[in-house]
C-alpha positions as CSV (number, residue, x, y, z in Angstrom):
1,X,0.0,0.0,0.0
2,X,1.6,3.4,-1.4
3,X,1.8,5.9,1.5
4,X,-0.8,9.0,1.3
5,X,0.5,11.0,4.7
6,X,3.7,11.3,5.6
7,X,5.1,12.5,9.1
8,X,4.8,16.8,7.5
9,X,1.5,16.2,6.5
10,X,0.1,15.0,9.3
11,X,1.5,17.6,11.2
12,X,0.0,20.0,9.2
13,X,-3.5,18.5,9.6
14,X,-3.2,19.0,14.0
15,X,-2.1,22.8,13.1
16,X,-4.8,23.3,10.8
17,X,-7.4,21.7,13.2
18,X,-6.1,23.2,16.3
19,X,-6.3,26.9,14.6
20,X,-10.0,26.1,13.6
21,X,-10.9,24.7,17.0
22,X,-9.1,28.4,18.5
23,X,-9.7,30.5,16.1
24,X,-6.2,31.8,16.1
25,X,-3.2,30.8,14.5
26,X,-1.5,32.8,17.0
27,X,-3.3,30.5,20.1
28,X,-2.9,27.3,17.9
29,X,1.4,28.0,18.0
30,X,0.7,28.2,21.9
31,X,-1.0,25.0,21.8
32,X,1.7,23.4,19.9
33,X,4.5,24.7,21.0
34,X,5.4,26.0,17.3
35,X,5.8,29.7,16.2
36,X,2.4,31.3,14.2
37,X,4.6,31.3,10.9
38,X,4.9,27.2,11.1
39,X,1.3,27.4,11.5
40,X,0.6,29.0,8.8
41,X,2.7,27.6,6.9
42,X,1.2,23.9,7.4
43,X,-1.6,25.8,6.5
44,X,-0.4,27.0,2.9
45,X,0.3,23.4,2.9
46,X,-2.6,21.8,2.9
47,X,-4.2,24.8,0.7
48,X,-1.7,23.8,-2.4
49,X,-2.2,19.8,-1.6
50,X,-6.1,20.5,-1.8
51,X,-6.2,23.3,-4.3
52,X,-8.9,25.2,-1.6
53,X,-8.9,28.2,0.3
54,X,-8.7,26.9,4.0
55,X,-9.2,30.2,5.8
56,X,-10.4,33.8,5.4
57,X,-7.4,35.9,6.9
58,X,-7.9,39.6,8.0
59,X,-5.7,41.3,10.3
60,X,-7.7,40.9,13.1
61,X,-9.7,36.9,13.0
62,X,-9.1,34.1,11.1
63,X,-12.1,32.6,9.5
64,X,-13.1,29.2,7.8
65,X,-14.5,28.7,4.6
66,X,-17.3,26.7,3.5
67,X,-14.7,23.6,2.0
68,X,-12.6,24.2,5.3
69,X,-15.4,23.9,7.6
70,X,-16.2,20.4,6.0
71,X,-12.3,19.3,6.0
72,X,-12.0,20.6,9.2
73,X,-15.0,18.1,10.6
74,X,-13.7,15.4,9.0
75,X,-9.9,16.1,10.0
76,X,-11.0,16.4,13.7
77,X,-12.7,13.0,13.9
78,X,-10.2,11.1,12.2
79,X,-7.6,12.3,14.7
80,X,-10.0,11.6,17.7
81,X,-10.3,8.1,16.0
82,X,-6.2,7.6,15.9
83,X,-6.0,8.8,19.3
84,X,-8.3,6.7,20.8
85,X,-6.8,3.6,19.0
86,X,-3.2,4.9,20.3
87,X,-4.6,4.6,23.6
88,X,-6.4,1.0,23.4
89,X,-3.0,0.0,21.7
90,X,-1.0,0.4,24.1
91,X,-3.4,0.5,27.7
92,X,-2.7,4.2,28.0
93,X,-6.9,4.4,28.2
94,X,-6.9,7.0,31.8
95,X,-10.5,6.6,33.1
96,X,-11.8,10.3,34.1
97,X,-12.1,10.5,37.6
98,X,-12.3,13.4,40.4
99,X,-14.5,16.4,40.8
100,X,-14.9,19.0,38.0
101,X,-16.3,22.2,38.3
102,X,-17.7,24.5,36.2
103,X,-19.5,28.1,36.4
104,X,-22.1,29.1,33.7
105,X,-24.8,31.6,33.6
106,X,-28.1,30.7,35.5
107,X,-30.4,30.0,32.2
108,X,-27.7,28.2,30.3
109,X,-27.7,26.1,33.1
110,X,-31.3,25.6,33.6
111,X,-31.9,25.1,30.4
112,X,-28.8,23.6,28.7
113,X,-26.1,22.2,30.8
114,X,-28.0,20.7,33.6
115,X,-30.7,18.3,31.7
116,X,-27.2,16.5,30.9
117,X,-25.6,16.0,33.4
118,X,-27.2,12.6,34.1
119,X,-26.0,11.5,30.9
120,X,-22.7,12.8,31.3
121,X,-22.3,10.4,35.2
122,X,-23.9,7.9,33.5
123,X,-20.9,7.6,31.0
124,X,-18.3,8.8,33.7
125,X,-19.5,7.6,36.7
126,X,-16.3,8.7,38.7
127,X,-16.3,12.1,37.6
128,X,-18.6,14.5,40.1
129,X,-19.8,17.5,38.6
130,X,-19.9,20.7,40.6
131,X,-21.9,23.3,39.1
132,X,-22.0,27.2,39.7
133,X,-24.8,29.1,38.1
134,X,-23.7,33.0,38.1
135,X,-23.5,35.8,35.4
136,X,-20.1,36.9,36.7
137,X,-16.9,36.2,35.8
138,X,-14.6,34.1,37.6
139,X,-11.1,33.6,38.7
140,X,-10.1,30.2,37.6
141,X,-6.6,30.2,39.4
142,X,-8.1,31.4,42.7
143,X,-12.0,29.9,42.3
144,X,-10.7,26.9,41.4
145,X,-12.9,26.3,38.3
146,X,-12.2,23.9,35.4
147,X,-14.4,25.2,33.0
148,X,-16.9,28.4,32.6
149,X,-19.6,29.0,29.9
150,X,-19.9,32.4,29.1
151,X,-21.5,34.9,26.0
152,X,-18.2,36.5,25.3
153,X,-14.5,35.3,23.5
154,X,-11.7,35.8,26.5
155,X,-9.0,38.7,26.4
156,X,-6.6,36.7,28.4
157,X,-5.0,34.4,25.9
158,X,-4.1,31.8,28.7
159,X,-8.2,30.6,28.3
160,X,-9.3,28.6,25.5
161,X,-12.5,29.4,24.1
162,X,-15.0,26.8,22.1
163,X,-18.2,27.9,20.5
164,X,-21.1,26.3,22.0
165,X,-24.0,27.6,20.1
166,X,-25.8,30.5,18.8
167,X,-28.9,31.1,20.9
168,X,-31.7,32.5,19.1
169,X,-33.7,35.7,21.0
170,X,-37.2,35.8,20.6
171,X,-39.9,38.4,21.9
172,X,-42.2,37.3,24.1
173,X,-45.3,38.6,26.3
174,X,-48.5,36.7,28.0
175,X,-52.4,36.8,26.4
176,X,-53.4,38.9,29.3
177,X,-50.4,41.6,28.2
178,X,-51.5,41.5,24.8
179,X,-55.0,41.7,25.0
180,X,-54.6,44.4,27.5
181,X,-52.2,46.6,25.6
182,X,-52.8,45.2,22.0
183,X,-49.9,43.4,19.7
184,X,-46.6,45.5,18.2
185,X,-46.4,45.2,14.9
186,X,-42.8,46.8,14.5
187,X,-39.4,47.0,17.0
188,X,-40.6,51.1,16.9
189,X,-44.0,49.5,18.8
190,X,-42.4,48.3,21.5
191,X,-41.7,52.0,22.3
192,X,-45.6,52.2,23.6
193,X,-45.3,48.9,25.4
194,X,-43.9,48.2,29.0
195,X,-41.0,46.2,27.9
196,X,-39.2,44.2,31.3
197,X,-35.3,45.1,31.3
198,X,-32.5,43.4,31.9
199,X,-29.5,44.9,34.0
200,X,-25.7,44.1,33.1
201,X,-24.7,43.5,36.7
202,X,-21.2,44.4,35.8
203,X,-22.6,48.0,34.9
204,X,-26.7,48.2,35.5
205,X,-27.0,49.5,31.7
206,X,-30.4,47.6,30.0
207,X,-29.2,45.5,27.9
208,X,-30.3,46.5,23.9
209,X,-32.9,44.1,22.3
210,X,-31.7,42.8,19.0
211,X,-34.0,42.8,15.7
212,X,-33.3,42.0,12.1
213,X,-34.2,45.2,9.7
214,X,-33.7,44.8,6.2
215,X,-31.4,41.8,5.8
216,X,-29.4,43.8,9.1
217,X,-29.1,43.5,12.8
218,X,-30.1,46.4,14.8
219,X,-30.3,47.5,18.5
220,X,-33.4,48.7,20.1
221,X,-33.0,50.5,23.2
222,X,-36.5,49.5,25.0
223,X,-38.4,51.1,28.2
224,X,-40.2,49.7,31.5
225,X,-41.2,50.2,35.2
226,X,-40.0,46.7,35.9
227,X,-36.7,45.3,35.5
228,X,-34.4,42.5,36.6
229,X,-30.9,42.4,37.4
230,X,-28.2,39.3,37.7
231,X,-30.6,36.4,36.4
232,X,-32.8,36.6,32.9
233,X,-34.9,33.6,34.2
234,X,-36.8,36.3,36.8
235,X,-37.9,38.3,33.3
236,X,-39.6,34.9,31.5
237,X,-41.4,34.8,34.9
238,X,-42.4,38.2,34.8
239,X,-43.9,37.9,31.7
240,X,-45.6,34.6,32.2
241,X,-47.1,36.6,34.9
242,X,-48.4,39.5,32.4
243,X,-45.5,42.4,33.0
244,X,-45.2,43.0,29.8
245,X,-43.2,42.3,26.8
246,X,-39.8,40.6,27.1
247,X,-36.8,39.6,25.2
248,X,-35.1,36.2,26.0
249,X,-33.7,33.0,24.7
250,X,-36.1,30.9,22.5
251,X,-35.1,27.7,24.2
252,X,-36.1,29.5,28.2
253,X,-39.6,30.0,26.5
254,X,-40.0,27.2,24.1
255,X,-42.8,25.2,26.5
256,X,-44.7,28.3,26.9
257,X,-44.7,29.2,23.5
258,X,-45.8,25.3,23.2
259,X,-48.6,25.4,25.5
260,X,-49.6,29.0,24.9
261,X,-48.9,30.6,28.5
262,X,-46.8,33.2,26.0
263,X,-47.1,34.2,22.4
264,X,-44.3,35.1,20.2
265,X,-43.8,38.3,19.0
266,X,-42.4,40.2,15.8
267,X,-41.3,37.0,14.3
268,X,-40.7,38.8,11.0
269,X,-37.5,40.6,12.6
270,X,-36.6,37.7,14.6
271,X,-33.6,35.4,14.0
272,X,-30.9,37.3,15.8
273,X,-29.0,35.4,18.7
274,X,-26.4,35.7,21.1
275,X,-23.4,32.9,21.8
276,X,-22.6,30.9,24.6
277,X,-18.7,29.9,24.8
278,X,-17.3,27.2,26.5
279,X,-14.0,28.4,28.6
280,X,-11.0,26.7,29.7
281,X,-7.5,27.1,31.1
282,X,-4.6,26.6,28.6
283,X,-2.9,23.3,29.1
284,X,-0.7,21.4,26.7
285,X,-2.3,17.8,28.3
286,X,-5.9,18.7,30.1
287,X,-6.7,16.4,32.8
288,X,-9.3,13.2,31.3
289,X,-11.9,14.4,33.2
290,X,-11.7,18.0,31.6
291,X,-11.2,16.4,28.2
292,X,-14.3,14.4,28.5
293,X,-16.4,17.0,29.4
294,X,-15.5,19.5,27.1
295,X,-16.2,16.5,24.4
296,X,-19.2,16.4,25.9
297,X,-20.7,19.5,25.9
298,X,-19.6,19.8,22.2
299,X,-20.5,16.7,21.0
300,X,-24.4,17.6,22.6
301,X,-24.4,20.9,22.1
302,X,-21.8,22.5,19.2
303,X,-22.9,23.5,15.8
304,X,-20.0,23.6,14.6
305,X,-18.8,26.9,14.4
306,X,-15.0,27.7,16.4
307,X,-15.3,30.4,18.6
308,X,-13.2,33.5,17.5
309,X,-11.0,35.3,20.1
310,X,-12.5,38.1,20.0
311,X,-15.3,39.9,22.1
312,X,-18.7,39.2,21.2
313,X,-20.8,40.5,24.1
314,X,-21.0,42.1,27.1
315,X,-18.8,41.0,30.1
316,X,-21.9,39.5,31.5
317,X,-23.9,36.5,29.8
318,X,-27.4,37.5,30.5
């Protein structure tokens, strides 16, 4: 059988992968232990061997295209596959064991994380899961935290950060509201309507609702007598409870909206969203129990998109 990867090659393919899974060819050198320029040239590498743009460069992200995406996918589960045959091979297979903890934000939790975590001990029974359900920002060093979910890309360049998912925001309020008040037909609308805010606790500033206008995203700066600070779950319950109109995540809502206790608004500028990012300290080898959880949560949850290291909300993910 004539060889089809050599020893460079293969190489090249880790780079590549790890630079999609950062979203940084400067990050993925860190990972490696290389310099960025050997990273991007494995990159160039694999571009001529394929004939394909890879990546979208600017000076600021790296991006992948629509063939790199799907080689990427591919690339990242045949190397899984090699590395878990490495490990039967030669009895190397470390069972994840000990206590892991994580911090995420309080409907992300609720809604997300938590419904999984039965699954999760049920496939690692030795690994105990300690969750923390907060909107602020921890110390991992002094907090001792392995992981943290949060709606924004990390400045500090020790974390890693892995795209969860794009959550979509929808608009919300309860039959009572509506037939009250009446229905509003435009993002303008909502300007007559008591609309429940949402504080930033790093800051207290409302936090804009997002709309789509003519194929764009726009911010809406709304108004209301009530408002909730520090966990978005209190402003579904306000609405359930006829408050008013309220912005949220479609999957905090999505039984309501099922069974009627809350009707869905504007849906013709609807389909913006907001991210949720999984975090984790640097570390050439993580710790099995780390690794499998971050699998995990990826392998449930992921669409597939790498997180870029760049900021992409507010401190705080409400």
């Amino acid at each position: 059988m004539q060889r089809q990867f050599d020893d460079l090659l293969l190489g090249s393919i880790e780079l590549f992968c790890l630079a999609a899974e950062l979203g940084s060819f400067t990050l993925a050198a860190t990972a490696a232990s290389v310099t960025p320029a050997a990273v991007s040239r494995a990159v160039a590498r694999l571009e001529k061997r394929l004939g394909v743009r890879l990546f979208v460069r600017t000076t600021r992200q790296i991006r992948l295209t629509d063939p790199g995406r799907r080689y990427f996918e591919q690339c990242q589960a045949a190397l899984r596959q090699l590395t878990n045959a490495e490990r039967e091979a030669t009895g190397q297979q470390v069972t994840p064991a000990g206590v892991l903890r994580i911090s995420m934000p309080t409907p992300y939790g609720h809604y997300r994380v938590l419904p999984l975590l039965a699954e999760f001990r049920a496939r690692y029974p030795q690994v105990s899961v300690e969750t923390h359900l907060s909107n602020r920002n921890i110390d991992f060093a002094d907090e001792g935290f392995d992981l943290a979910i949060r709606g924004r890309a990390p400045q500090d360049s020790g974390l890693i950060a892995r795209k969860l998912e794009d959550a979509e925001l929808v608009v919300v309020a309860s039959p009572a509201y509506l037939r009250k008040n009446g229905k509003p037909n435009t993002p303008e609308d909502l300007l007559k309507h008591e609309c429940i805010q949402f504080e930033l606790p790093s800051n207290g500033r409302h936090v804009p609702w997002q709309f789509v206008q003519d194929g764009e995203t726009v911010e809406v700066l709304t108004h209301g007598s009530s408002g909730v600070s520090g966990d978005v779950l209190a402003g579904a319950t306000l609405a359930r409870h006829d408050a008013g109109i309220f912005q949220t995540y479609r999957f905090v809502v999505e039984q309501d909206l099922a069974d009627g206790t809350l009707k869905e608004l504007l849906k013709p500028h609807g389909g913006t969203s907001r991210p949720f990012i999984l975090l984790y300290p640097h570390a050439r080898h993580l710790s099995s129990r780390v690794r499998s959880f971050v699998d995990f949560l990826l392998e449930k949850l992921s669409d597939g998109t790498p997180a870029l290291p760049s900021p992409v909300l507010e401190k705080d993910a409400t």
